[in-house]
Biopython code that builds the backbone (N, CA, C, O; Angstrom):
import numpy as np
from Bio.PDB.StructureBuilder import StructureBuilder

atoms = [
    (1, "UNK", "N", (28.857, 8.712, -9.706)),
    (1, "UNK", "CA", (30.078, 8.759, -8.925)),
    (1, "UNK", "C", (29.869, 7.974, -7.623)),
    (1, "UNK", "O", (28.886, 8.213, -6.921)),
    (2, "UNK", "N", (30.735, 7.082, -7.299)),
    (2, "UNK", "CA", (30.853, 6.186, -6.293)),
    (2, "UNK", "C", (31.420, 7.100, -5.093)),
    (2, "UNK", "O", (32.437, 7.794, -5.086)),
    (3, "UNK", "N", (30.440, 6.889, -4.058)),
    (3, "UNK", "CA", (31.010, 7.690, -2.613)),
    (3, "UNK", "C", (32.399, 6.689, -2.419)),
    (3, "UNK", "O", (32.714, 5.635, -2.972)),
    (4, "UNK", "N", (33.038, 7.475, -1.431)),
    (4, "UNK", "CA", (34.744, 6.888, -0.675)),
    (4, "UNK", "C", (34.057, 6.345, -0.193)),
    (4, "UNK", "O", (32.903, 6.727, -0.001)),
    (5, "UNK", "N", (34.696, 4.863, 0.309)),
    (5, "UNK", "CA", (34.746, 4.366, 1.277)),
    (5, "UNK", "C", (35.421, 4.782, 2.351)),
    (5, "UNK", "O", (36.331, 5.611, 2.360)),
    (6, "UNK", "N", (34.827, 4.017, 3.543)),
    (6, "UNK", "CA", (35.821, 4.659, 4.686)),
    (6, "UNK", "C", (36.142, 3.465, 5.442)),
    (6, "UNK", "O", (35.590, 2.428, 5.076)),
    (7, "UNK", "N", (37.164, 3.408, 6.716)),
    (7, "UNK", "CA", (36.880, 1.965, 7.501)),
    (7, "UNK", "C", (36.099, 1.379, 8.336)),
    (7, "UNK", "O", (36.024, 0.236, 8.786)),
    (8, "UNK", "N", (35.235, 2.826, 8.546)),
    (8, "UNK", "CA", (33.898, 2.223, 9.429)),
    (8, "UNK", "C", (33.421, 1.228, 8.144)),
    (8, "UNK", "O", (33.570, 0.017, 8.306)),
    (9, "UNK", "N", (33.068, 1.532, 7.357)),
    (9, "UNK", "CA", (32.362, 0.694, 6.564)),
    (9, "UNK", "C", (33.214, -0.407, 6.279)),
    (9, "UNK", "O", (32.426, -0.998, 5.540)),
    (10, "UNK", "N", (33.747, -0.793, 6.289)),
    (10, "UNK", "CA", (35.155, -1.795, 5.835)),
    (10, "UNK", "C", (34.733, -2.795, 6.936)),
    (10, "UNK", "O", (34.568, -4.005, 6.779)),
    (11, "UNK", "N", (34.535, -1.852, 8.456)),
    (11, "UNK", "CA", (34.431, -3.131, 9.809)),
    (11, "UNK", "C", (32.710, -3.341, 9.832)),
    (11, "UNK", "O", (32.310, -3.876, 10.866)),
    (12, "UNK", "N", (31.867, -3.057, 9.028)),
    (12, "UNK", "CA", (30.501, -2.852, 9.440)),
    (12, "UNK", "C", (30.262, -4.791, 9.346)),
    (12, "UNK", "O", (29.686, -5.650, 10.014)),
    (13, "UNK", "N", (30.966, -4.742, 8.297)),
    (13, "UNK", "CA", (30.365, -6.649, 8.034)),
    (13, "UNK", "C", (31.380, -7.445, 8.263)),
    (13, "UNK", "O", (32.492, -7.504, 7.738)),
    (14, "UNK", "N", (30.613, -8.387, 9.564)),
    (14, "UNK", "CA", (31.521, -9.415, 10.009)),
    (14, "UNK", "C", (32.578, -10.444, 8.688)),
    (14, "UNK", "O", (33.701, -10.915, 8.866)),
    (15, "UNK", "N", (31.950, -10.499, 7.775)),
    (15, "UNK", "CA", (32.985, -11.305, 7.059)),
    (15, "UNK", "C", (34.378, -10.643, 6.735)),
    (15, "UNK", "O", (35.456, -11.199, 6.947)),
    (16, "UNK", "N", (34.200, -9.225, 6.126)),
    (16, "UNK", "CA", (35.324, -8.394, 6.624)),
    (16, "UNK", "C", (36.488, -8.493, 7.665)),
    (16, "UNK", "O", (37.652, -8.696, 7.322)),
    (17, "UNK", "N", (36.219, -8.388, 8.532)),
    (17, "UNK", "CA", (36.184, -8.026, 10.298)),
    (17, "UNK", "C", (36.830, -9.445, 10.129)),
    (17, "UNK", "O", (37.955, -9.520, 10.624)),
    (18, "UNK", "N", (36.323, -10.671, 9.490)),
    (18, "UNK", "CA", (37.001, -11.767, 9.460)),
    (18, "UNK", "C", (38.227, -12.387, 8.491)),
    (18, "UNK", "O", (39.032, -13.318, 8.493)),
    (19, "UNK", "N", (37.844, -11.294, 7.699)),
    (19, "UNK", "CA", (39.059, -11.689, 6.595)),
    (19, "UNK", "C", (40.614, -10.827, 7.137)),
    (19, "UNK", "O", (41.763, -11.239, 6.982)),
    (20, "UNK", "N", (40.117, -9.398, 7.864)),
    (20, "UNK", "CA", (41.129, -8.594, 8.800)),
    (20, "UNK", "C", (41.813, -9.538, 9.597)),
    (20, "UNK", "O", (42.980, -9.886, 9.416)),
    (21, "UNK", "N", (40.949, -10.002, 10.611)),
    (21, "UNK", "CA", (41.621, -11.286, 11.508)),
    (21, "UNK", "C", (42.722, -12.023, 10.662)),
    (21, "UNK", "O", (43.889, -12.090, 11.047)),
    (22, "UNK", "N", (42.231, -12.623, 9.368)),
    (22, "UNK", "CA", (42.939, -13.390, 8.898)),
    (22, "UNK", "C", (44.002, -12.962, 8.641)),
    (22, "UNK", "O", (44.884, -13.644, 9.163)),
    (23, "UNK", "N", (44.593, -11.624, 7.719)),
    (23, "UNK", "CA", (45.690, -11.045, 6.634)),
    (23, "UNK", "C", (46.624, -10.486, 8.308)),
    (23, "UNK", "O", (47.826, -10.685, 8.490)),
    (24, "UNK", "N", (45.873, -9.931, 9.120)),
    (24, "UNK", "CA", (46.872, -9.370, 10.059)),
    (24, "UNK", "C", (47.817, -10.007, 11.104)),
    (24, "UNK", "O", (48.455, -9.264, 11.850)),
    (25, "UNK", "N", (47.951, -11.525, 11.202)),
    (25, "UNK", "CA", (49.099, -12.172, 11.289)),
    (25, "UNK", "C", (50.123, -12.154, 10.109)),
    (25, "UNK", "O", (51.339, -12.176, 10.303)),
    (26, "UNK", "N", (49.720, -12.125, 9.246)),
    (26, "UNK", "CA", (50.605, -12.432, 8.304)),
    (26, "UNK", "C", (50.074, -12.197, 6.296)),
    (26, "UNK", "O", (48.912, -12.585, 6.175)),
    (27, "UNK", "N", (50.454, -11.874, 5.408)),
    (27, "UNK", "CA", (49.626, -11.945, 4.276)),
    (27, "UNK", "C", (49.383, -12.883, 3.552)),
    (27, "UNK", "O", (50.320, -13.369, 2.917)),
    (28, "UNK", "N", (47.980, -13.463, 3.411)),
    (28, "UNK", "CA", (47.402, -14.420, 3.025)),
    (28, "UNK", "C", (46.959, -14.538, 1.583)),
    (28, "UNK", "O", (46.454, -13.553, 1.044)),
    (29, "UNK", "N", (47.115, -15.696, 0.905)),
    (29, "UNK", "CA", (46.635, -15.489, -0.820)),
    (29, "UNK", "C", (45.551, -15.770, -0.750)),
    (29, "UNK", "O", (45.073, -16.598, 0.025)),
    (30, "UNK", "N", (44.890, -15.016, -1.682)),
    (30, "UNK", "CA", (43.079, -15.036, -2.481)),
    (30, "UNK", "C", (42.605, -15.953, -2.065)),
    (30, "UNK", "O", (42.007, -16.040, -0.992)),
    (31, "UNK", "N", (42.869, -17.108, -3.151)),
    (31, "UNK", "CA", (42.565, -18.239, -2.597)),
    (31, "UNK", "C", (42.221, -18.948, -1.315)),
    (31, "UNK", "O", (41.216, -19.540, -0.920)),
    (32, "UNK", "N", (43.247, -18.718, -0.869)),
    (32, "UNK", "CA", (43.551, -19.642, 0.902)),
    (32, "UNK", "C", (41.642, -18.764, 1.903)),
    (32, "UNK", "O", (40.693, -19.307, 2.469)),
    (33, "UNK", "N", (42.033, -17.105, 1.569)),
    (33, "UNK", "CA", (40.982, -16.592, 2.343)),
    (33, "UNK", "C", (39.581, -16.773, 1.853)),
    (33, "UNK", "O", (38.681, -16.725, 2.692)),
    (34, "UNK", "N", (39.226, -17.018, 0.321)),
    (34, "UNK", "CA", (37.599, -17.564, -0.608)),
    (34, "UNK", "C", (37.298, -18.860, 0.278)),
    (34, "UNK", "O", (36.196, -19.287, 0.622)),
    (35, "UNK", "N", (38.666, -19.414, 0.578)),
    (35, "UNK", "CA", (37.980, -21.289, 0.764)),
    (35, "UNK", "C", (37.610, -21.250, 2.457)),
    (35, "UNK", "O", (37.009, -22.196, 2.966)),
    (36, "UNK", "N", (38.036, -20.059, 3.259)),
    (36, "UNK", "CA", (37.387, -20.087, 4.534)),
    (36, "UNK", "C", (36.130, -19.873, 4.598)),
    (36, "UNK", "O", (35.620, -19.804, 5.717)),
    (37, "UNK", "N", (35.398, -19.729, 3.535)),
    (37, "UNK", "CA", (34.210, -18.599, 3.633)),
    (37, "UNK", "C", (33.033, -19.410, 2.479)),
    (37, "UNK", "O", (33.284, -19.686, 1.305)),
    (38, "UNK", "N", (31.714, -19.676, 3.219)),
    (38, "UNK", "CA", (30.748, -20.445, 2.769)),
    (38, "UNK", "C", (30.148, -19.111, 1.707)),
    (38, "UNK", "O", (28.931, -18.938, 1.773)),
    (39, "UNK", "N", (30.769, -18.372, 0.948)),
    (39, "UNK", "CA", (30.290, -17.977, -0.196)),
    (39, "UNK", "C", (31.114, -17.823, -1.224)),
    (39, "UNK", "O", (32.303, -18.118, -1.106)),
    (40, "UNK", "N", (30.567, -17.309, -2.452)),
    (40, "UNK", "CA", (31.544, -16.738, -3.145)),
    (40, "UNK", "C", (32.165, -16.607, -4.068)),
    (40, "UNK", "O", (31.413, -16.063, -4.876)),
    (41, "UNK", "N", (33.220, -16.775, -4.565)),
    (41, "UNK", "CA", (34.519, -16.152, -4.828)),
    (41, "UNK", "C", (34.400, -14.570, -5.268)),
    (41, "UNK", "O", (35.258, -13.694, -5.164)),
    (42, "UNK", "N", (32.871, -14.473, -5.868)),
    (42, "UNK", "CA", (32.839, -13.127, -6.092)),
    (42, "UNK", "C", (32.293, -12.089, -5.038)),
    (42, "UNK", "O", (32.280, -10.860, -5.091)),
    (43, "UNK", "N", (31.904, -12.842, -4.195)),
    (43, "UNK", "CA", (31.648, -12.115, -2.780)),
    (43, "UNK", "C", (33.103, -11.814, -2.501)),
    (43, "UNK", "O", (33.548, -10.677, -2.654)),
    (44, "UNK", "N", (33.822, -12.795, -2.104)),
    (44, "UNK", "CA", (34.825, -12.248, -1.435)),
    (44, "UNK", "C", (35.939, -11.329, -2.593)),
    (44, "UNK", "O", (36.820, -10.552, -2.226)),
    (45, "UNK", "N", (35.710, -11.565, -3.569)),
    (45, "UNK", "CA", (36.717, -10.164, -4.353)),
    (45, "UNK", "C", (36.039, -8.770, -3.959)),
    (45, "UNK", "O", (36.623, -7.692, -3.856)),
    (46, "UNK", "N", (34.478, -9.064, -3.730)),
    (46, "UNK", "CA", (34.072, -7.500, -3.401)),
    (46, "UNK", "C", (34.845, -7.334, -1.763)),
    (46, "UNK", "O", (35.572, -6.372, -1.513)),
    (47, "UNK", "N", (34.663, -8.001, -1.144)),
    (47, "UNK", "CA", (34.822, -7.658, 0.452)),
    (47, "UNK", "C", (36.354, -7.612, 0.406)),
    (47, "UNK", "O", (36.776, -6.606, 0.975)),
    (48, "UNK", "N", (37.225, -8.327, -0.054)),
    (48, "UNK", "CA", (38.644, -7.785, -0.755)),
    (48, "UNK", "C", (38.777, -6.166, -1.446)),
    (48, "UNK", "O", (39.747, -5.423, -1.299)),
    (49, "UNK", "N", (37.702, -5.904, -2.118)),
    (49, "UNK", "CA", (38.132, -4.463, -2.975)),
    (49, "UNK", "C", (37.435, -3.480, -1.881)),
    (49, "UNK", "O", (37.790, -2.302, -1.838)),
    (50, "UNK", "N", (36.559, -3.919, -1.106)),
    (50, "UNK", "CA", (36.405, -2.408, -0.140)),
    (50, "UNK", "C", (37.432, -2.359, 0.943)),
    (50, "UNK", "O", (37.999, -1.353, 1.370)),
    (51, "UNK", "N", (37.556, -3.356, 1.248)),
    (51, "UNK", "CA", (39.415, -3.306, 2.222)),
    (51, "UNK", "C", (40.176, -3.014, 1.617)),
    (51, "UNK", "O", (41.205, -3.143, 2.280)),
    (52, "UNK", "N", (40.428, -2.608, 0.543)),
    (52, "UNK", "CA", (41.419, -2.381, -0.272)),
    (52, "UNK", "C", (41.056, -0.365, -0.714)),
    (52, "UNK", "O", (41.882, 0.521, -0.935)),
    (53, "UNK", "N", (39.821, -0.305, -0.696)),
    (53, "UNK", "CA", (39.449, 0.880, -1.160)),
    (53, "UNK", "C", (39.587, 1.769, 0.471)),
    (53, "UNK", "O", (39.870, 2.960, 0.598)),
    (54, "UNK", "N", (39.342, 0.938, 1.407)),
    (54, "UNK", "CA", (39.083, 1.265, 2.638)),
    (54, "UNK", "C", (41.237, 1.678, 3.160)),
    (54, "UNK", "O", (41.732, 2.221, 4.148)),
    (55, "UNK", "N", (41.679, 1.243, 2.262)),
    (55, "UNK", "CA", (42.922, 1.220, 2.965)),
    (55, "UNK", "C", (43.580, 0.324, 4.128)),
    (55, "UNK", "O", (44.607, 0.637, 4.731)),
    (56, "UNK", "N", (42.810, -0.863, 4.349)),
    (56, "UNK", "CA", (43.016, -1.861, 5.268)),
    (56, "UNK", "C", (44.139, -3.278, 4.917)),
    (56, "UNK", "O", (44.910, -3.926, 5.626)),
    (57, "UNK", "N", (43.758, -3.334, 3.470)),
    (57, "UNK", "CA", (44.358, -4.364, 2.948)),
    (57, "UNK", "C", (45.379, -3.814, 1.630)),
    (57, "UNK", "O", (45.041, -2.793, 1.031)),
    (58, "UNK", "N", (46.602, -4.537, 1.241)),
    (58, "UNK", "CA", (47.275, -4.213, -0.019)),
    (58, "UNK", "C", (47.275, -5.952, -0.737)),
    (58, "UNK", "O", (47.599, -7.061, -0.313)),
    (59, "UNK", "N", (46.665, -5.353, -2.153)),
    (59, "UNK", "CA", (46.941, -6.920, -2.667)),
    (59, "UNK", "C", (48.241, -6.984, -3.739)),
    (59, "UNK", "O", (48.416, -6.473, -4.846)),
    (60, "UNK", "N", (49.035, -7.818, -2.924)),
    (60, "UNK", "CA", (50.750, -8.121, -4.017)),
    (60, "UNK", "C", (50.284, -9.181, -5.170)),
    (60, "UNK", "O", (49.526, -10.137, -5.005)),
    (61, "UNK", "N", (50.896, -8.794, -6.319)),
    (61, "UNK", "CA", (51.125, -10.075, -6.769)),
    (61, "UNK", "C", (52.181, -10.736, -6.885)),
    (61, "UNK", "O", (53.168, -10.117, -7.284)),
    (62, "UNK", "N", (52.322, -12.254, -6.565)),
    (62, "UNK", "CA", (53.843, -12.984, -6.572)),
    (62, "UNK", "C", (53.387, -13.860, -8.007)),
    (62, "UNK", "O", (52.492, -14.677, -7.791)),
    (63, "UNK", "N", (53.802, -13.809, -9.204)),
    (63, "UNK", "CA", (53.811, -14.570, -9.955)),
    (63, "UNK", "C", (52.620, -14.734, -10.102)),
    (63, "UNK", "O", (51.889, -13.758, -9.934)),
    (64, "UNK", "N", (52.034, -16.044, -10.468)),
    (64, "UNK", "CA", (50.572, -16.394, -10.486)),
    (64, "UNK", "C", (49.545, -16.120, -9.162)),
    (64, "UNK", "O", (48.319, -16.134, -9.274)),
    (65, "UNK", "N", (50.127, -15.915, -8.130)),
    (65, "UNK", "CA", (49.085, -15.352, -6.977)),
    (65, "UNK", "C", (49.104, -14.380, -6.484)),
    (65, "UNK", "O", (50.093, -13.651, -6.558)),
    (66, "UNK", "N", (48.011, -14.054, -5.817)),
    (66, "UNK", "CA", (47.684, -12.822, -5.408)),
    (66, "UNK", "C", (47.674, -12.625, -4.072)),
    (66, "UNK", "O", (46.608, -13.170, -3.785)),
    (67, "UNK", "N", (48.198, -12.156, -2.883)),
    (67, "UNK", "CA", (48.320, -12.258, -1.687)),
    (67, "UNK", "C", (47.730, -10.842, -1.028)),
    (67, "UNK", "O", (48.009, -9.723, -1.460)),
    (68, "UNK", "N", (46.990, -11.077, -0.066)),
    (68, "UNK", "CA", (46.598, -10.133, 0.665)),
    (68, "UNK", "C", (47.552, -9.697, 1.830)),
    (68, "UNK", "O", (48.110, -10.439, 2.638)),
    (69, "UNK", "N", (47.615, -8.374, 1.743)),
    (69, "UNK", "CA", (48.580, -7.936, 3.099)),
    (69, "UNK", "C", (47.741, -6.768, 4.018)),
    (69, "UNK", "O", (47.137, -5.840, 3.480)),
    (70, "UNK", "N", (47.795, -6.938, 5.280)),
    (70, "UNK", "CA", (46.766, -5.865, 6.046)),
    (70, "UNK", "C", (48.032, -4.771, 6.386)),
    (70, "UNK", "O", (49.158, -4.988, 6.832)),
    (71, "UNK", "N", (47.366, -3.516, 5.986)),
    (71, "UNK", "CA", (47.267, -2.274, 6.445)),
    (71, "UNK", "C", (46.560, -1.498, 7.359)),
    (71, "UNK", "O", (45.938, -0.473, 7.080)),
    (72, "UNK", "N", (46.723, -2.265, 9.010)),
    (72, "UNK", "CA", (45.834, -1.744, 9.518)),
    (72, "UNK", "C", (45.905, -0.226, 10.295)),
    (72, "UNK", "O", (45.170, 0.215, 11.179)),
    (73, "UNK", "N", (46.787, 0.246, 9.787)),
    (73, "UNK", "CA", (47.283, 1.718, 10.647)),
    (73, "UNK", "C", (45.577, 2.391, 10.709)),
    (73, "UNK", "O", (45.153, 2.826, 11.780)),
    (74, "UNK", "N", (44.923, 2.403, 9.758)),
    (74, "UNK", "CA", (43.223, 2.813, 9.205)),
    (74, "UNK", "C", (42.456, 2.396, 10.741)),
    (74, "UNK", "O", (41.567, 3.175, 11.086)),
    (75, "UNK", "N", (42.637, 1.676, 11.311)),
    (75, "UNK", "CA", (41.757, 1.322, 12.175)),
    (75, "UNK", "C", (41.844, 1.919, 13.622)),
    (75, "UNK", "O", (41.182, 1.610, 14.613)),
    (76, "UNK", "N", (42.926, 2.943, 13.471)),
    (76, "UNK", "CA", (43.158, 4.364, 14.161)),
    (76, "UNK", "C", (42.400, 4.942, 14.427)),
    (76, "UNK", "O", (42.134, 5.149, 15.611)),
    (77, "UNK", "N", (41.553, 5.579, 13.179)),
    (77, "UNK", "CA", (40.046, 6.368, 13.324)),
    (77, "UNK", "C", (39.041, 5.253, 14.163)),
    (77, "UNK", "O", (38.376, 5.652, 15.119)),
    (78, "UNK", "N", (39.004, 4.125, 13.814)),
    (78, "UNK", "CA", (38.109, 3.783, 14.546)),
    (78, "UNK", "C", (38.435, 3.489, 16.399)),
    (78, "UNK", "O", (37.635, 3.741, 17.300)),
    (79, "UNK", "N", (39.722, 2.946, 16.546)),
    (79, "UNK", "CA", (40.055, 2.995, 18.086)),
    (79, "UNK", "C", (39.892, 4.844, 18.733)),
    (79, "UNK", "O", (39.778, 4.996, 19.949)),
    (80, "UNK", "N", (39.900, 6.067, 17.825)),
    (80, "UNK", "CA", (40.119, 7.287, 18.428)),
    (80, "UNK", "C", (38.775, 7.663, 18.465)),
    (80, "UNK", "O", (38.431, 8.423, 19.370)),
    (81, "UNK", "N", (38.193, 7.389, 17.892)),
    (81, "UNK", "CA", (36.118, 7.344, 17.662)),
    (81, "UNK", "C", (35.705, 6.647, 19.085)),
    (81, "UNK", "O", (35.260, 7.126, 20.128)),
    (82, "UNK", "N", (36.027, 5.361, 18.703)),
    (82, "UNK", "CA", (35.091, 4.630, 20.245)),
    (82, "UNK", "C", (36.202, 5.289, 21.569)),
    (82, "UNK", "O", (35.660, 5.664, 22.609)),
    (83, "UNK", "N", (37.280, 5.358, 21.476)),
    (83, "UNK", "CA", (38.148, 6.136, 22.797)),
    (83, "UNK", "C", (37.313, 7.547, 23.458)),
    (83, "UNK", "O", (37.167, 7.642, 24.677)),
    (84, "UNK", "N", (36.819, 8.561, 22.553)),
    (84, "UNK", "CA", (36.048, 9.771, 22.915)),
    (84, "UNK", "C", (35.039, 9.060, 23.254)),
    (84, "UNK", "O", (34.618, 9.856, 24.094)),
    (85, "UNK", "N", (34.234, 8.135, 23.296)),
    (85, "UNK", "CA", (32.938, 7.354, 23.783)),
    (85, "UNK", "C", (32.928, 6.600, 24.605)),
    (85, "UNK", "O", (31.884, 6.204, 25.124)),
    (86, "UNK", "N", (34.326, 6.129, 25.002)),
    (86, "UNK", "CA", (34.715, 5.047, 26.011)),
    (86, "UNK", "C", (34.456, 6.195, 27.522)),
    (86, "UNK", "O", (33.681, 6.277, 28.474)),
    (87, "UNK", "N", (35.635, 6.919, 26.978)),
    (87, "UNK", "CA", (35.800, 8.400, 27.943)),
    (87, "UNK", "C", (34.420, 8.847, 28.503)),
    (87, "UNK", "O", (34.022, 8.942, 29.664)),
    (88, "UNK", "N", (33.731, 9.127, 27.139)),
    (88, "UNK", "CA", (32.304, 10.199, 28.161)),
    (88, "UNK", "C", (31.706, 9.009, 29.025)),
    (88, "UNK", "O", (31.547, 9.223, 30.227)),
    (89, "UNK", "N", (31.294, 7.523, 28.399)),
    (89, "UNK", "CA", (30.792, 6.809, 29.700)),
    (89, "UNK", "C", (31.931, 6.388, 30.678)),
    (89, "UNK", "O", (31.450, 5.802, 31.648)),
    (90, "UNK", "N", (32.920, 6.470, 30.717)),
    (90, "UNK", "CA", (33.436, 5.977, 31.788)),
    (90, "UNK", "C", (33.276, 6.950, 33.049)),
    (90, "UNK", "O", (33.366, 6.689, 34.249)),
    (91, "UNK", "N", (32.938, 8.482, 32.218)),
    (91, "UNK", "CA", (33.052, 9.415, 33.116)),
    (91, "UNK", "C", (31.883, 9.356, 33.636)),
    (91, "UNK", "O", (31.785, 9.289, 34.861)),
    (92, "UNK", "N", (30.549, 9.369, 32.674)),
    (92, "UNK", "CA", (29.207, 9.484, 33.445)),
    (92, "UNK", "C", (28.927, 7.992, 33.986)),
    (92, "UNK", "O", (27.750, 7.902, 34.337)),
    (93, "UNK", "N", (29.556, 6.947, 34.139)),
    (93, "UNK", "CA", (28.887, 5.946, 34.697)),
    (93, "UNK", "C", (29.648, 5.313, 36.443)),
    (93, "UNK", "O", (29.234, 4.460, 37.227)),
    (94, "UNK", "N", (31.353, 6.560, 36.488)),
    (94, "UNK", "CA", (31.501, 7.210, 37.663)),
    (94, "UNK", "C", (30.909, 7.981, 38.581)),
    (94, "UNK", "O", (30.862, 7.711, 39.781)),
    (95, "UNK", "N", (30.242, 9.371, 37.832)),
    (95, "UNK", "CA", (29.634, 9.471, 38.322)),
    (95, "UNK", "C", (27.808, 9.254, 38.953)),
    (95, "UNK", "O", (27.201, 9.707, 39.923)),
    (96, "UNK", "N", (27.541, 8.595, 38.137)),
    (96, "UNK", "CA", (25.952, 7.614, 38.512)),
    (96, "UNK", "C", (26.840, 6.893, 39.939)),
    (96, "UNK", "O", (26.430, 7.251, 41.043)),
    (97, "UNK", "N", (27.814, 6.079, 39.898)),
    (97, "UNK", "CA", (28.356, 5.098, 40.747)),
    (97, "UNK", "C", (28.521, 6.374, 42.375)),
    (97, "UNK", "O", (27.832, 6.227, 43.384)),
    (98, "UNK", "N", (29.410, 7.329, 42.224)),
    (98, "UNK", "CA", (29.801, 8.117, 43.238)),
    (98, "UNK", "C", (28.014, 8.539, 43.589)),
    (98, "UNK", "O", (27.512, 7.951, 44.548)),
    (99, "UNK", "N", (27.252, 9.403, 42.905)),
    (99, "UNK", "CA", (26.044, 9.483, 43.452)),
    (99, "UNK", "C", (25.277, 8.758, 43.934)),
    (99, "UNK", "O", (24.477, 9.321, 44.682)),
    (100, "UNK", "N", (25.082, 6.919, 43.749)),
    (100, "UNK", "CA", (24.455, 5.839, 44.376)),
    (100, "UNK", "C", (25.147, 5.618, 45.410)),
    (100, "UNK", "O", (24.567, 5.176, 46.401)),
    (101, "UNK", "N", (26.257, 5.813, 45.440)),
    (101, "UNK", "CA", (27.138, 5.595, 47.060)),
    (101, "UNK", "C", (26.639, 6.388, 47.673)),
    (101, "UNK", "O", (25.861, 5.795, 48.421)),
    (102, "UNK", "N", (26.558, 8.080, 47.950)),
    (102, "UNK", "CA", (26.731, 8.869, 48.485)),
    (102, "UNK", "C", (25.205, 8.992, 48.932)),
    (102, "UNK", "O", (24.810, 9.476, 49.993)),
    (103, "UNK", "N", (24.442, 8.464, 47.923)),
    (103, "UNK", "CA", (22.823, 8.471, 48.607)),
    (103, "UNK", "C", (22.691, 6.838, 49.363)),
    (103, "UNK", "O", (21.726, 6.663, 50.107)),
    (104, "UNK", "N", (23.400, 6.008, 49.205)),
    (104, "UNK", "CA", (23.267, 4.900, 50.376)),
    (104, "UNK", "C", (23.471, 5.406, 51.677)),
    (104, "UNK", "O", (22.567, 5.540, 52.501)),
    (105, "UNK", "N", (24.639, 5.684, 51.860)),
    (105, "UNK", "CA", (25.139, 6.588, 53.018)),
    (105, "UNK", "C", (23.921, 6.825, 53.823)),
    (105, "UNK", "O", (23.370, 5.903, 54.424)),
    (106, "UNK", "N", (23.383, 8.343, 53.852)),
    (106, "UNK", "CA", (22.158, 8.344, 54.204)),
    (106, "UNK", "C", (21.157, 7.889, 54.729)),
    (106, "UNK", "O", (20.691, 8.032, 55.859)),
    (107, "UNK", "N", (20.811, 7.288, 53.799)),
    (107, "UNK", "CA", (20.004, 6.026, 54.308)),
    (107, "UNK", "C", (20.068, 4.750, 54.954)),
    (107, "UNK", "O", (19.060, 4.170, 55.358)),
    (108, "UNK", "N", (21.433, 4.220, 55.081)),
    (108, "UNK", "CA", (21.801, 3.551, 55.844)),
    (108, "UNK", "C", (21.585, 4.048, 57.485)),
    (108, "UNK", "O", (20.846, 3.685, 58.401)),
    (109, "UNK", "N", (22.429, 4.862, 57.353)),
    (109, "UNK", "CA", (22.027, 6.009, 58.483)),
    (109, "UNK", "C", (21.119, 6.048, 59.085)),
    (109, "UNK", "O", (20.914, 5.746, 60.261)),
    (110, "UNK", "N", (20.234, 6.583, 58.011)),
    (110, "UNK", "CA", (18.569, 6.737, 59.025)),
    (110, "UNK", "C", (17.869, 5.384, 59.783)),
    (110, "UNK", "O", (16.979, 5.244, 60.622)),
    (111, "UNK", "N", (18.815, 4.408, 58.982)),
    (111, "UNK", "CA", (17.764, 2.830, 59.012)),
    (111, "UNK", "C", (18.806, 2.406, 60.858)),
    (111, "UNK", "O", (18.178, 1.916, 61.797)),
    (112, "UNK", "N", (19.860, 2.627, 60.940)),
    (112, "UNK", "CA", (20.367, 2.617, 61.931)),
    (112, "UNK", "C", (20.389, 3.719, 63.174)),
    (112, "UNK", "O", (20.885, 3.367, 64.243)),
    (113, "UNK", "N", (19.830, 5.092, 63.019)),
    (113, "UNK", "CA", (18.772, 5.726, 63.771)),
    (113, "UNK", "C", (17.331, 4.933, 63.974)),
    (113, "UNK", "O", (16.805, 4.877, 65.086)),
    (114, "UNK", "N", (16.904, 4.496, 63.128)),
    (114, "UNK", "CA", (15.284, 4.091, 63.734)),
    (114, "UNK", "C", (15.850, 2.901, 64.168)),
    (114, "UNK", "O", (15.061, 2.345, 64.931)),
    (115, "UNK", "N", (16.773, 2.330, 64.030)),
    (115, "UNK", "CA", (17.031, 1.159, 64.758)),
    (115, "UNK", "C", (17.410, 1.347, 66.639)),
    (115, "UNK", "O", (17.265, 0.726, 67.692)),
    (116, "UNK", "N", (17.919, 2.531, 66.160)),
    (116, "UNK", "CA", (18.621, 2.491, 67.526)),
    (116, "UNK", "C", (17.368, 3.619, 68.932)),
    (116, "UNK", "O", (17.338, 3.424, 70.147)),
    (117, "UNK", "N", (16.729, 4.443, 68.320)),
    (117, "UNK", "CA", (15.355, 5.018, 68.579)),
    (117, "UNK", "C", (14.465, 3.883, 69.013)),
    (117, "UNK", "O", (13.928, 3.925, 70.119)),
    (118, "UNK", "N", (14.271, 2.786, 68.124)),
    (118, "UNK", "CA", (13.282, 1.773, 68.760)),
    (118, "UNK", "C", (13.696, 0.703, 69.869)),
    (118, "UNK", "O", (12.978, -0.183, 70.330)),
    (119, "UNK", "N", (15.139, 1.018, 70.216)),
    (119, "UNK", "CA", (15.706, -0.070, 71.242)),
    (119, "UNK", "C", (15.257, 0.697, 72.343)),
    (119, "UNK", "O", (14.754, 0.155, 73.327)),
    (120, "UNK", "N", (15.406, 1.945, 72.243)),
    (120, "UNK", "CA", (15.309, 2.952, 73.812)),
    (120, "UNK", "C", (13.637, 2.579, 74.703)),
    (120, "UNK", "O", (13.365, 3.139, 75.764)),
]
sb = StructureBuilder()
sb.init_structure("model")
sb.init_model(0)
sb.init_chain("A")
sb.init_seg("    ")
for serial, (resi, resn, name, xyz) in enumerate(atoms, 1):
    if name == "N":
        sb.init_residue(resn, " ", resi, " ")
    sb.init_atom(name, np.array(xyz, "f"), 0.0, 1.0, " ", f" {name:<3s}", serial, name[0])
structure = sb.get_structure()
């Protein structure tokens, strides 16, 4: 039994990630997206069927071709994943920032006490 795919795995490999770029202006046929890509054709039907298994891509057929269309609503989980991770560092790398201020302070201080101690 074949595990689900999911869309983390869908974005893990840049050629993916590049064929997404491609279909999400607009839906692109088989063809047109194999001949961007220095491998293949059966590479790219696999990287086609996990976007497709992944829920990223729908493939139409018009007559003799096959056109790719992106479904990217899927890439939700991944913007709400890195958003909870964006959050905790934005929060802890505020506060690292507020604590390096607040200990300059200080020390500025003291350096302008011994400054002003050694004029007397």
């Amino acid at each position: 039994m074949e595990a689900r795919r999911d869309v983390f795995q869908a974005i893990a490999d840049p050629t993916r990630r590049a064929i997404i770029g491609m279909i999400a202006r607009q839906p692109v046929n088989v063809n047109t997206i194999a001949e961007q890509f220095d491998v293949s054709r059966q590479a790219i039907s696999l990287h086609l069927k996990v976007l497709s298994e992944c829920g990223l891509l729908h493939i139409k057929q018009s007559g003799r071709e096959r056109f790719c269309e992106a479904k990217l609503e899927k890439l939700n989980e991944v913007h709400e994943w890195v958003a909870q991770y964006h959050k905790l560092w934005t929060g802890r790398l505020k506060a690292l920032k507020d604590f390096i201020e607040q200990d300059e302070i200080p020390a500025s201080a003291k350096k302008n006490k011994r400054t002003n101690t050694a004029k007397k």
